[in-house]
C-alpha positions in Angstrom: 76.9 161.5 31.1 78.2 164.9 31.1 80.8 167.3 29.7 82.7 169.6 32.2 85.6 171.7 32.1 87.2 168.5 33.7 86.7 166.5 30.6 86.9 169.8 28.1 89.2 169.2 25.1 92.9 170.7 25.8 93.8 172.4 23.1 98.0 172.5 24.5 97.5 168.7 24.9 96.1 168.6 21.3 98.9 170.7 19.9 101.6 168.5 21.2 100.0 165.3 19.9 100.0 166.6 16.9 103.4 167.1 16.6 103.6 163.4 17.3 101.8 162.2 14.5 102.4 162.2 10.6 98.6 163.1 9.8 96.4 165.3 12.2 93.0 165.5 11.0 90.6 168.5 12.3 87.2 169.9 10.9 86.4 172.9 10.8 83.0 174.8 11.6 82.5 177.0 7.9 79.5 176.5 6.6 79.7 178.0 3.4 78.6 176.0 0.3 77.1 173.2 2.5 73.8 172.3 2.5 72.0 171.3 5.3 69.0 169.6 6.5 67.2 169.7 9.7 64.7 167.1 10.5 62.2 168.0 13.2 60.2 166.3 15.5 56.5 167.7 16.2 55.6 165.7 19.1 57.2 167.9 22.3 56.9 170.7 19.4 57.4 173.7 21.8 61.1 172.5 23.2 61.9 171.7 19.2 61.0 175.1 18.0 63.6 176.8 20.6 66.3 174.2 19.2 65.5 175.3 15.7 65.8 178.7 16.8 69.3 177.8 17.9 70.3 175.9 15.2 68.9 178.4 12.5 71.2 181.2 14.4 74.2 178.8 14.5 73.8 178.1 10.4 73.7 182.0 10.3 76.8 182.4 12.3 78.7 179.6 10.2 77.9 181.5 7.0 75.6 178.8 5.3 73.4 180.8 3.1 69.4 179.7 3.9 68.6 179.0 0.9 70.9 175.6 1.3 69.0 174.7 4.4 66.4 172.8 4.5 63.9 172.4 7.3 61.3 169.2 7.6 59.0 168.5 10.0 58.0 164.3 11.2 55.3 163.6 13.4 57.5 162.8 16.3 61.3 161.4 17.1 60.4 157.7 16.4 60.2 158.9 12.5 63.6 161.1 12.4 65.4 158.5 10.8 63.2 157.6 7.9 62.9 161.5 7.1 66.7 162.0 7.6 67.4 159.0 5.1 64.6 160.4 2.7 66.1 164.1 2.9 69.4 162.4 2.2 68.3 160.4 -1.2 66.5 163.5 -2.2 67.0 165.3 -5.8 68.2 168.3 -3.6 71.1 166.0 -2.1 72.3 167.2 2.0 76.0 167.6 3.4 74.7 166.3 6.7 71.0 166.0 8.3 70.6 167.9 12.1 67.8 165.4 13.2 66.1 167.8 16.0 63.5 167.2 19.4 62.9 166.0 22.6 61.5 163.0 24.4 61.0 163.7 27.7 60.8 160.7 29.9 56.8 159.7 31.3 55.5 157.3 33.5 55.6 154.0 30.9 58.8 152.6 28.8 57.6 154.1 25.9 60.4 156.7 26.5 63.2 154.3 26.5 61.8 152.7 22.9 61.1 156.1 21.6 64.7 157.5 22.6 66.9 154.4 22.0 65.1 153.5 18.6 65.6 157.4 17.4 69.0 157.1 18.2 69.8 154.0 16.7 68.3 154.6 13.8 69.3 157.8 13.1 73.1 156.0 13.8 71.9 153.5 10.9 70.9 156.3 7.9 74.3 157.6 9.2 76.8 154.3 8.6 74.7 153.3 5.6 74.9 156.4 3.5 78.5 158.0 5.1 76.6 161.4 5.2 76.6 163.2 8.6 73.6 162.4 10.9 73.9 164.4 14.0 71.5 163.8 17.1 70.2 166.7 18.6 67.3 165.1 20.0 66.9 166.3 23.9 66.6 162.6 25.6 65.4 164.0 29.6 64.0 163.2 33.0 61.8 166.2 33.1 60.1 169.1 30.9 62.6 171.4 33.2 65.2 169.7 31.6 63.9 170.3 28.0 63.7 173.9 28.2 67.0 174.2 30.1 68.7 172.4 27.0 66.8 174.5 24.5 67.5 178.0 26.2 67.8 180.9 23.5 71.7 180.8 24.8 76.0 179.4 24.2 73.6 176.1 25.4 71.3 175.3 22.7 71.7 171.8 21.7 70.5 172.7 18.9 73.0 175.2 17.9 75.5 172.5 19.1 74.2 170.0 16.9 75.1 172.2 13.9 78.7 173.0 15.2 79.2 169.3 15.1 77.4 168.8 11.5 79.4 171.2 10.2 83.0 169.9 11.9 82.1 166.0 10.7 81.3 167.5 7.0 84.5 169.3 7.6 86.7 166.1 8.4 85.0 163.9 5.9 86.2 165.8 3.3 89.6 166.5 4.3 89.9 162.4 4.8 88.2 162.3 0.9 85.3 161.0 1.9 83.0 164.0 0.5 80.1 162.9 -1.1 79.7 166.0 -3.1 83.0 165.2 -5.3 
């Protein structure tokens, strides 16, 4: 599944459902005064570091100051969601985790378990805690892929993955669901 300017949000459209509705609920991307974590996946390390790099650039552009950013590193994917849940309980508590890396599809199934258990565990630390877990894990056919998703460019999923954690921290609060209150 992909995103193209066919199925790109309208912005018109958006503005005349909104004046359909009594509440109209938007995030924003500002990032200042929120604190947030990345968790990292080692394993397929290389592509990883290049969506760090785009995230770290994307916290920078939003105005979060680094020293509210934290940046932890698991063994691989499969362990994102138990460090995004520990990152979340931690003294130093998170606005929203930016669980980050690639699994790049082999010649076995472990890529399907890998991918799918990543995912829905990273869903889980999400629904159980209310904080923002956002997936930026690459999930591809090929190493090509990989480094196509991870350029040092406006496509960095990385970087995207921040817009989104930022928006979603955004929105919670405005619905009054902000955990630091």
């Amino acid at each position: 599944m992909t995103s193209t300017t066919d199925t790109a949000f309208d912005e018109e459209v958006a503005r005349r459902t909104r004046a359909r509705v009594g509440t109209y609920l938007e995030g924003d991307h500002e990032g200042r005064g929120r604190r947030v974590a990345l968790a990292c996946a080692r394993f397929n390390g290389g592509v990883t570091l290049r969506l760090v790099e785009g995230a770290l650039a994307r916290l920078d552009e939003s105005g979060v100051d680094r020293a509210d950013v934290t940046l932890a590193w698991a063994p691989g994917a499969f362990e994102l969601p138990a460090l995004a849940r520990a990152l979340i309980a931690s003294p130093r508590p998170v606005d929203a985790v930016v669980a980050l890396g690639a699994v790049i599809r082999g010649e076995t199934g472990h890529y399907d378990l890998v991918a799918g258990e990543c995912a829905r565990g990273l869903q889980d630390v999400q629904l159980t805690t209310g904080v923002p877990v956002v997936f930026g894990v690459l999930t591809t056919e090929t190493v090509d892929q990989a480094w196509e998703r991870s350029a040092p460019d406006e496509t960095n999923k990385g970087a995207e993955a921040v817009t989104t954690a930022l928006e979603m921290v955004s929105l919670l609060a405005l619905i009054g669901d902000d955990r630091r209150s």
